[in-house]
N, C-alpha and C positions, 0 to 999 in steps of 0.2 A: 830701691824698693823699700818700703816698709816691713819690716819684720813680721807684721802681722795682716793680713791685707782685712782681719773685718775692723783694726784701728783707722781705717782711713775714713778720714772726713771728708775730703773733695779730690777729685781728680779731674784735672784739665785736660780737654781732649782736643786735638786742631790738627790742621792738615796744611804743608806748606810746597810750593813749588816753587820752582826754579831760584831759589837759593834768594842772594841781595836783590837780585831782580824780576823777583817775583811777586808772591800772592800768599797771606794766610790768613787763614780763616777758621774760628772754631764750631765746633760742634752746633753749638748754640744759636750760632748765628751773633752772636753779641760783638765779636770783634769780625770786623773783614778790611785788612788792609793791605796794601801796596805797600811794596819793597822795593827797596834802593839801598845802592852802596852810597856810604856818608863819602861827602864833599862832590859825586856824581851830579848834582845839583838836575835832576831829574825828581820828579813827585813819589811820594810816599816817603815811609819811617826806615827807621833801620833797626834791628837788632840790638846795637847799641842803647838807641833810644826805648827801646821797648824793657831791657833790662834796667835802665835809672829808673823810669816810674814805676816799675813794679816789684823792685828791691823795696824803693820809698813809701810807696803803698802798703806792703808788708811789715816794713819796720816802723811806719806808722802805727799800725794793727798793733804791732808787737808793743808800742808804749803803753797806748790805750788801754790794753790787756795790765801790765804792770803796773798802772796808774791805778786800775779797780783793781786791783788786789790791794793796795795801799789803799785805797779808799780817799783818792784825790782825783781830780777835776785837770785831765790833761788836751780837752776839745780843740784848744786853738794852737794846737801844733803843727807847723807846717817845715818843712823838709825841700830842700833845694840839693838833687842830686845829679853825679855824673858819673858817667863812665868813658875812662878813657882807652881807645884801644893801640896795642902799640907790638913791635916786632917780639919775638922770644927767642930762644935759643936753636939751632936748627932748622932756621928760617920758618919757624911756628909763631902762632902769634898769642899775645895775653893781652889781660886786663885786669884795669884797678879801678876801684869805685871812689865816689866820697859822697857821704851825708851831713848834709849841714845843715842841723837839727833848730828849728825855733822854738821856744816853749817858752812863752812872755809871761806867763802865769807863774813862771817860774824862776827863784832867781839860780847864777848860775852854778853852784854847787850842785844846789839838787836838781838842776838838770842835765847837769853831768852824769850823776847817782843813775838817774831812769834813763838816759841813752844806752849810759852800760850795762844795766840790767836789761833794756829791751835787745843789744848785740847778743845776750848771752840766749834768748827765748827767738828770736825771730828766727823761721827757717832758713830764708835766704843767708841767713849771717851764719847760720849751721851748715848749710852747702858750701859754702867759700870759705870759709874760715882755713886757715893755712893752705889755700891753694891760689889766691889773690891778693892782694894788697886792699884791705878798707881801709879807708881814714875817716875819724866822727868828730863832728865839731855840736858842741851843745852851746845855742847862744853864744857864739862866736869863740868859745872855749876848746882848745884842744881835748878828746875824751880817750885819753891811756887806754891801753889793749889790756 
């Protein structure tokens, strides 16, 4: 929760059943889709998949954002992400993401410079942050934590 609930900007609302093999759908009507467990090779997304694009989507936001603060042109950024899911300790399970950040506009120092600056603003990267494993590549550059 947010500390202050009149600082919120948006909140998502959606309703989900029957777990991987199920059904969600939000408030809005904007998203409604089919659930499936990954490799089940039955129709619909998975949870997996729905957390890569919309880490990416956000930390896209989040460059965008740091770009107009600088007062630079960062549009043609695209982001190729994953998540991978895998066993944990106590027969629990985890995940680790990776973003591999494009910015052709950019050469690769400073687009190192704005990946790390957009980890340290984007929310997603605020939720996980020492609870996950991220990896960031800028223009095929390794991006230091």
């Amino acid at each position: 929760m947010l500390s202050k609930p009149d600082q919120v900007l948006y909140t998502a609302i959606t309703h989900t059943t029957r777990g991987r093999d199920g059904t969600g759908r939000s408030s809005d009507g904007a998203l409604d889709v089919k659930l499936s467990s990954p490799g089940s090779g039955k129709p619909g997304t998975n949870p997996e998949q729905l957390f890569a694009v919309g880490y990416a989507a956000c930390f896209e936001g989040a460059i965008k954002t740091i770009a107009r603060r600088e007062k630079v042109d960062a549009d043609a950024v695209s982001i190729d992400s994953s998540v991978s899911l895998g066993p944990g300790d106590d027969r629990s399970f985890t995940i680790a993401v990776g973003l591999d950040v494009t910015l052709p506009e950019f050469d690769d120092d400073r687009a190192v410079e704005l990946v790390r600056a957009a980890h340290q603003v984007c929310p997603y990267s605020n939720a996980t942050r020492g609870n996950i494993d991220v990896t960031l590549t800028a223009n095929g550059r390794p991006v230091p934590g």
